[in-house]
C-alpha positions as YAML, in Angstrom:
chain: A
units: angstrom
residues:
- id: 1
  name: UNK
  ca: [18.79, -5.08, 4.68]
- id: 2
  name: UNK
  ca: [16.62, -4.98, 7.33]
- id: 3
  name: UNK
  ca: [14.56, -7.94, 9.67]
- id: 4
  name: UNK
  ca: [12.71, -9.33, 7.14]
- id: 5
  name: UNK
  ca: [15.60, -9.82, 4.84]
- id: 6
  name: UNK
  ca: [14.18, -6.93, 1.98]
- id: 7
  name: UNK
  ca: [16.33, -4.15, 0.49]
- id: 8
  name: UNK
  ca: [15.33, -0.72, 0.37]
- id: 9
  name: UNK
  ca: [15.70, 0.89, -3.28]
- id: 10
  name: UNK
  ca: [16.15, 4.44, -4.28]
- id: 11
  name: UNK
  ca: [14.26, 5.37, -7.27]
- id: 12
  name: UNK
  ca: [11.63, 7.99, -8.80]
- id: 13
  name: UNK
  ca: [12.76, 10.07, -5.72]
- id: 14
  name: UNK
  ca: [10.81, 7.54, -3.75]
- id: 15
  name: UNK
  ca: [11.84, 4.96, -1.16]
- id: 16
  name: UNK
  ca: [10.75, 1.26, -1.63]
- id: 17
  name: UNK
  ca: [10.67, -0.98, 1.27]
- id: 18
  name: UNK
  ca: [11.49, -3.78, -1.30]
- id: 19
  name: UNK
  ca: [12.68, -4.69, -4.40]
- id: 20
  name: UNK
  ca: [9.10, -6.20, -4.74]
- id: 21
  name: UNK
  ca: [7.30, -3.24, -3.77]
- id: 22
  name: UNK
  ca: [9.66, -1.42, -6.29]
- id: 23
  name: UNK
  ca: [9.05, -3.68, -9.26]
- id: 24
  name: UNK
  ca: [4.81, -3.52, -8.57]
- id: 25
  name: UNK
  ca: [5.07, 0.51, -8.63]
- id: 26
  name: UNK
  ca: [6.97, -0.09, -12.32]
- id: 27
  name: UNK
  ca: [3.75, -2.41, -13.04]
- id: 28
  name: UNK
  ca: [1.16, 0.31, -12.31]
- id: 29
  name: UNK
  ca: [3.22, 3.07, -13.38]
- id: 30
  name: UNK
  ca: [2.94, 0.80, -16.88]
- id: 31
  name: UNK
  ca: [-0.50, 0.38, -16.34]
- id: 32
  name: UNK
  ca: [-1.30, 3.94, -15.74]
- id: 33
  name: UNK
  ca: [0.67, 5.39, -18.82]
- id: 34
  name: UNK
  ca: [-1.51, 2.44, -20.55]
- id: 35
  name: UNK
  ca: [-4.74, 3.94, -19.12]
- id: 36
  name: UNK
  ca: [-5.81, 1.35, -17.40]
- id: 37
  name: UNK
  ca: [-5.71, 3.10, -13.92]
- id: 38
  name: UNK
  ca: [-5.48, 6.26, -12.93]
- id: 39
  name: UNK
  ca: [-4.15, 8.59, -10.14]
- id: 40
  name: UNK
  ca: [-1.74, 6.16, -9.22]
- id: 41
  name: UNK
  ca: [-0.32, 7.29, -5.56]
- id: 42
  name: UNK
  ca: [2.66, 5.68, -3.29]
- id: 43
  name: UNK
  ca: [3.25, 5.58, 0.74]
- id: 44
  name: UNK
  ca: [-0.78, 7.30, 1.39]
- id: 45
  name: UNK
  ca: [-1.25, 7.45, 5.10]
- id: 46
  name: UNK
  ca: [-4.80, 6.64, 6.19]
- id: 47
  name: UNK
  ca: [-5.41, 7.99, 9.99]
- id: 48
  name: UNK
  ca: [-7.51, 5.19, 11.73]
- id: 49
  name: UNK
  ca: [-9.95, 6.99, 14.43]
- id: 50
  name: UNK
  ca: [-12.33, 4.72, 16.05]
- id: 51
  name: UNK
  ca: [-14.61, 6.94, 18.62]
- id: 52
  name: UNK
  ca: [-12.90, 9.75, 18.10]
- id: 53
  name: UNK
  ca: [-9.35, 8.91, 18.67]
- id: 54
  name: UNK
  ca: [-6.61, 8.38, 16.24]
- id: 55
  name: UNK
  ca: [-5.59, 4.40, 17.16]
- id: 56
  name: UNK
  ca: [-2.63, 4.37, 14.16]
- id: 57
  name: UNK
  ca: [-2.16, 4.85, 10.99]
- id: 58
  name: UNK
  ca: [-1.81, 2.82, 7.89]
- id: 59
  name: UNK
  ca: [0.53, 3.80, 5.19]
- id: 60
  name: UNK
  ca: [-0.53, 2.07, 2.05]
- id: 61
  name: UNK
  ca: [1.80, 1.18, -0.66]
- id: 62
  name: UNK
  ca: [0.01, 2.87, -3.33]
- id: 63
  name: UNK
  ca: [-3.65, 4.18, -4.06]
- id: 64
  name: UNK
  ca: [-5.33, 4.36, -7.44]
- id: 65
  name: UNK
  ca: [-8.32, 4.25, -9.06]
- id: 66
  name: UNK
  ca: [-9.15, 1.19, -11.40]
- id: 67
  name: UNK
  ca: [-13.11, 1.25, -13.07]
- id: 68
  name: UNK
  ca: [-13.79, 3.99, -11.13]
- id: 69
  name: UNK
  ca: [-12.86, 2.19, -7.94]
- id: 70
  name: UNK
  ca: [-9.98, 2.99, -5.44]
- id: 71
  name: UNK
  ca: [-7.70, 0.90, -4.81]
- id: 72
  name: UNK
  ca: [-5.66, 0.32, -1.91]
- id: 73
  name: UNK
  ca: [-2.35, -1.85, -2.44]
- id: 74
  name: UNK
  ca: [0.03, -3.34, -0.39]
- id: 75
  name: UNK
  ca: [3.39, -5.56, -1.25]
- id: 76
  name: UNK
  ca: [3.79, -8.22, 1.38]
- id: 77
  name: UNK
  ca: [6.40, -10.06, 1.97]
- id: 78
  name: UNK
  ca: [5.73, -11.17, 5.82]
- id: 79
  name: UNK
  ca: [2.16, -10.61, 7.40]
- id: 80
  name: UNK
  ca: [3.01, -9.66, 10.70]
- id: 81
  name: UNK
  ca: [0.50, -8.95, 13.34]
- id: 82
  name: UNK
  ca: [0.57, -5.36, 13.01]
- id: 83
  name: UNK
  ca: [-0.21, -5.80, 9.50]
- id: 84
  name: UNK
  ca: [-2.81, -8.05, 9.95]
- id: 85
  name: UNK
  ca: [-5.02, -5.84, 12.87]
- id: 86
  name: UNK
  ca: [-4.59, -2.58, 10.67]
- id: 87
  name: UNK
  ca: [-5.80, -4.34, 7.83]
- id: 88
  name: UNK
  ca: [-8.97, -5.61, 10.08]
- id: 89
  name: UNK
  ca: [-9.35, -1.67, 11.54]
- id: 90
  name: UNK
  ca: [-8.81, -0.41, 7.40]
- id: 91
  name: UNK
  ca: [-11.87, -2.31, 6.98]
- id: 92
  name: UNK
  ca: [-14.22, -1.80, 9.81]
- id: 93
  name: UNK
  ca: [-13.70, 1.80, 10.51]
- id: 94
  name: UNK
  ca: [-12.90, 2.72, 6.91]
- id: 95
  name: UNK
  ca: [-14.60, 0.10, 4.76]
- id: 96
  name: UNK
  ca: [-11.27, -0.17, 2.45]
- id: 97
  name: UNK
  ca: [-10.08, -3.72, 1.81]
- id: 98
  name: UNK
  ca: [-6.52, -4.07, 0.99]
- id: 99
  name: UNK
  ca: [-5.35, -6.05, -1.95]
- id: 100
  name: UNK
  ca: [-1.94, -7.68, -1.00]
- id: 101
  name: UNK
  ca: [0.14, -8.56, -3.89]
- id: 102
  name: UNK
  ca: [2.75, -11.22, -2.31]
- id: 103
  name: UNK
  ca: [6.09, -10.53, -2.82]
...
């Protein structure tokens, strides 16, 4: 258990932060062997360069494509400030919007 009170789990050879994150990747792992998304990826880093320099990156909790869109998801739990300024520089030097799911 960590800070914020979430266990990690062990599963698919992957390593969820949460038992929520967990239980959303079993919902679009459904949803993709339904067809309706596609591509589904977990834990895709996203460099963030603003004039040239890397400033951080983001690690998404999973990526897929939905209508032809992508989609970039993330479980939260706790928005901390971190969280909340990456999601700001996602947007303005990447033009990606997050979608949090709340835990």
């Amino acid at each position: 258990m960590n800070k914020y009170g979430n266990t990690r789990i062990d599963a698919d050879g992957i390593t969820f932060d949460s038992k929520a994150e967990y239980a959303r990747y079993q919902e679009l792992v459904l949803l993709e062997r339904a067809g309706e998304i596609s591509k589904l990826r977990v834990h895709v880093k996203y460099p963030i360069i603003v004039n040239g320099k890397l400033v951080c990156n983001y690690i998404a909790d999973f990526t897929y494509f939905e209508g032809g869109r992508e989609k970039v998801e993330d479980v939260k739990g706790v928005r901390t400030a971190a969280y909340r300024i990456k999601a700001k520089l996602m947007q303005a030097s990447l033009g990606i919007t997050i979608q949090e799911v709340t835990a």
